[in-house]
C-alpha positions, -999 to +999 in steps of 0.1 A: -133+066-236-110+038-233-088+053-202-124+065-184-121+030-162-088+040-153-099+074-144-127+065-124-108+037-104-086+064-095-114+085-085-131+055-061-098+050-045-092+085-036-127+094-026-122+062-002-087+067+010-100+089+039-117+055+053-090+032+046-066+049+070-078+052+102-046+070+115-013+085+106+001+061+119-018+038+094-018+065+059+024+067+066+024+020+066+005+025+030+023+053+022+062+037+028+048+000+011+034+018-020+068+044-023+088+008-016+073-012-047+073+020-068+113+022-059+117-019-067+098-019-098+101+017-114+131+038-105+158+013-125+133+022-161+153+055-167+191+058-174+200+083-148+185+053-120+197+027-136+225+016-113+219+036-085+202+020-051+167+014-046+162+028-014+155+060-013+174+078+013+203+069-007+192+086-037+213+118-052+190+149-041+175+158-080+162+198-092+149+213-127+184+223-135+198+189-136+167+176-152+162+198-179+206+193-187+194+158-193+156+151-200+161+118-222+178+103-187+145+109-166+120+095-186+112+062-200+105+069-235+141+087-237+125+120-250+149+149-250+144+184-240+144+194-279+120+168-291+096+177-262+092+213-267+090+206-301+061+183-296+044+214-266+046+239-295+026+220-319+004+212-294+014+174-303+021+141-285+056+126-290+062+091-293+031+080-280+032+107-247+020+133-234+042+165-231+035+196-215+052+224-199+055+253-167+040+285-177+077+294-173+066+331-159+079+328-129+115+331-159+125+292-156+105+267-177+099+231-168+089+202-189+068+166-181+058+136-199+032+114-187+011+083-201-021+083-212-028+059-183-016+084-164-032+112-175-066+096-169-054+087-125-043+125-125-078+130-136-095+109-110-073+119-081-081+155-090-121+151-096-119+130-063-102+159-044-118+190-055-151+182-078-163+155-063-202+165-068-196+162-107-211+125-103-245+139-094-244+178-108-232+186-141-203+208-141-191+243-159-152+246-150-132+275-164-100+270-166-079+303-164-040+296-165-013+309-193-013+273-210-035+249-220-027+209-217-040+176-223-043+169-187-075+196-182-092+184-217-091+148-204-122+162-183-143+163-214-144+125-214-164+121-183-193+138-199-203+149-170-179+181-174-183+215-198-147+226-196-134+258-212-100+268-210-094+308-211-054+322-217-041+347-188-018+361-214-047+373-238-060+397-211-090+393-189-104+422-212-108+396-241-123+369-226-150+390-197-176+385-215-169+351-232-162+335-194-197+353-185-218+336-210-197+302-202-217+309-164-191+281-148-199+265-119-160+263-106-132+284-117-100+273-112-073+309-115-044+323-102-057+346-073-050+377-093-073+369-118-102+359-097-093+394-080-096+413-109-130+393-116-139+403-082-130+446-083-149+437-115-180+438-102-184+404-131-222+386-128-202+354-123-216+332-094-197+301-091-203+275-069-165+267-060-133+289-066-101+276-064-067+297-068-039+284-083-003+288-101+007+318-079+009+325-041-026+335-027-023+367-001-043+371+028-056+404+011-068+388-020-083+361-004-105+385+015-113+403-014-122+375-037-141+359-009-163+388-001-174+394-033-183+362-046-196+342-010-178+314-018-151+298+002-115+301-021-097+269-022-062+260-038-048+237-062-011+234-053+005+218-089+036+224-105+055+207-136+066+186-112+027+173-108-008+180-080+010+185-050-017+197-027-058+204-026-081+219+000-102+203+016-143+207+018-132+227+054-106+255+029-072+236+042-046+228+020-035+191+020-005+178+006-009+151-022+011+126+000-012+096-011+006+105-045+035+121-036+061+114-005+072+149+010+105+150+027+104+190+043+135+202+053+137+231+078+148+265+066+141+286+093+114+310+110+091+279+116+092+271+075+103+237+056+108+233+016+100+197+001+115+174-016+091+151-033+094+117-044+061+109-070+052+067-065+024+073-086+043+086-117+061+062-141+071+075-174+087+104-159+108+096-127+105+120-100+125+108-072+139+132-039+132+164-063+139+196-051+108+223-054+115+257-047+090+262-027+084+274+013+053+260+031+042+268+066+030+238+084-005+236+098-001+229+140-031+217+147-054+187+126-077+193+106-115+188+114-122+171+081-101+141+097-078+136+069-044+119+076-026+139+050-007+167+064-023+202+064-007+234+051-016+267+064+004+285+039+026+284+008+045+308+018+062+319-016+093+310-036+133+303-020+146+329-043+123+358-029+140+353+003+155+381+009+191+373+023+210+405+039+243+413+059+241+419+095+272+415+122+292+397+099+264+374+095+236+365+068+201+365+079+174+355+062+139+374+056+105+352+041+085+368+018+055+358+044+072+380+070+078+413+042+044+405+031+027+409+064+048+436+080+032+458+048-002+443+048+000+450+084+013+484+084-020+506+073-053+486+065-053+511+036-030+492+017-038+461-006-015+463-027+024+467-033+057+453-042+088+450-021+120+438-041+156+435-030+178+451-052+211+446-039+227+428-008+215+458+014+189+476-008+153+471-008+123+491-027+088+491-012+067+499-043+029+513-035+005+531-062+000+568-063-030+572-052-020+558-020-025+583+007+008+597+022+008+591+053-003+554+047+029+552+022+052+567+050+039+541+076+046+513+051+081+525+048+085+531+084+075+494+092+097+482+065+128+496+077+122+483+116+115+452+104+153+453+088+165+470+120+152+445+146+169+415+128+199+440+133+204+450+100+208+482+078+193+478+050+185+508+023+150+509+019+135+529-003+097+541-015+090+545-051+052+553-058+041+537-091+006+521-108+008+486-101-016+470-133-026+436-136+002+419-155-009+387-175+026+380-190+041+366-156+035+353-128+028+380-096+049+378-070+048+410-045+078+400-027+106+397-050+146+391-050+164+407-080+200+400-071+219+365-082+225+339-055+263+347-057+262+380-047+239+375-012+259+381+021 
């Protein structure tokens, strides 16, 4: 219980952050004065920072590649790559820290060390954010993600909070009944799980949902909302650490009292961040590149929080599809495939489309799928290609599409290496 005071500090100061800044204008003064002492007084603690400059726009651009080549030069305590997955498999701390690791299903695994002091803001910020009611109303919160990690068991210490966590890769089948008698009050998922739960017909009745680890679709959303009357929020966190909550009104905001986001344009009205974490020392995170594409909100949101709002995270860079056309490459988002199917017959509420060569696409849509709503799929699929003026070889394969539990889902998908894109 000694890191509770740390814990709830953190959980005061977020709670009251929405007070303190008045404005934008006032959240981005705190914001650049906290990210400027964290530059002076942390960056230089790692080897690969040591002698470089201490402001940040002069910092090399970072990604998991180049981490993971050299793990020992990103974090303080000099743990390698080795000794860390060492210390995740036995479930272990290494010197003194705390490791843990990406589900790696979406096929490239990331690691992270963090303090116990650490662990215990995490904690607060998080509570703060998405449970704040825990402080008057016992919780229940299932926690259903592919792996478990010290970060969700510091919960336990509040006492305030029953937490169980429940593996994605055992199978929803082996666990129904277990997560039933648990009754939670929140459930925290990836969307396809809380979907199954949902065509379930399960007697669960929680009081919050919130998806996470994979893209949440329109269509799921519907479907998980409908059944249990509660609003789904997100939980936008990677390896790389919480990079986004919703708010009590369902918006996604970014983490940017944690984390500063630099979003860099890609196109059709989308941006990908870099993010720079002032609140993380142990592990340096400083102008790393996610792979991720959000969509912007346009308008503020009416819980008046400074913190920019996302209507979307969109998907993943590498499911972009990139294709030939004139001579030129052109880009399609995995938000644009994902509607034109969606959009195509109202039968349809589920499907894959993967590119599996520079000009070849399949649309992949279950059997019992009636014809006609396949064909129009297909149809709408191919003049999506041809109004961005390109031929592309689509085809339709019908198949089962089951819940998979040993990867991540991703509907839209790009199979082919970067290399061999137009």
């Amino acid at each position: 219980m000694h890191n509770m005071p740390v814990a709830i500090a953190s959980f005061v100061s977020t709670l009251s952050a929405g007070h303190r800044w008045r404005s934008r204008a006032s959240f981005e003064r705190w914001q650049q004065h906290r990210l400027h002492a964290w530059l002076q007084q942390h960056l230089h603690t790692v080897r690969f920072y040591r002698d470089l400059p201490r402001q940040l726009d002069a910092l090399p651009v970072t990604d998991k590649a180049m981490l993971m080549s050299a793990f020992e030069d990103f974090n303080q305590a000099g743990i390698t790559a080795a000794e860390a997955w060492k210390a995740v498999d036995a479930g272990d701390m290494c010197k003194g820290y705390n490791v843990g690791a990406s589900t790696g299903t979406s096929g490239n695994q990331g690691l992270f060390v963090i303090s116990d002091t650490e662990r215990f803001v995490w904690l607060g910020v998080i509570l703060a954010k998405a449970l704040p009611e825990f402080l008057w109303r016992r919780q229940r919160v299932a926690i259903i993600l592919p792996r478990n990690t010290s970060l969700y068991n510091s919960a336990l210490q509040t006492g305030r909070i029953d937490l169980k966590f429940f593996d994605v890769g055992l199978g929803p089948e082996n666990w129904t009944d277990e997560l039933e008698e648990f009754s939670p009050t929140c459930i925290v998922a990836p969307p396809k799980i809380l979907r199954y739960l949902a065509e379930q017909k399960t007697g669960l009745r929680p009081a919050k949902l919130f998806s996470a680890a994979e893209t949440l679709d329109s269509n799921d959303r519907t479907i998980i909302e409908t059944f249990f009357s509660v609003r789904l929020g997100q939980i936008y966190m990677a390896t790389e650490g919480l990079l986004g909550v919703s708010c009590r009104h369902g918006r996604l905001h970014l983490a940017e009292d944690a984390v500063a986001f630099e979003l860099e344009p890609v196109g059709d009205g989308l941006v990908t961040p870099l993010i720079t974490s002032f609140r993380r020392t142990t592990q340096i995170m400083a102008r790393y590149r996610m792979n991720d594409l959000l969509r912007l909100s346009q308008q503020p949101c009416s819980c008046g929080s400074p913190l920019t709002a996302v209507d979307e995270v969109v998907g993943r860079m590498d499911d972009v599809f990139r294709l030939a056309a004139a001579g030129q490459r052109i880009i399609v988002t995995p938000d644009v495939l994902r509607d034109t199917v969606l959009k195509s017959d109202r039968r349809i509420d589920d499907f894959r489309i993967v590119q599996t060569g520079p000009q070849a696409v399949e649309l992949l849509l279950p059997p019992d799928l009636p014809d006609d709503a396949a064909e129009t799929a297909l149809s709408a699929t191919r003049d999506l290609f041809l109004k961005r003026r390109t031929v592309v070889d689509t085809r339709l394969v019908r198949t089962s599409l089951p819940l998979e539990t040993s990867r991540k889902l991703r509907r839209v998908q790009c199979r082919i290496a970067r290399q061999d894109t137009p």
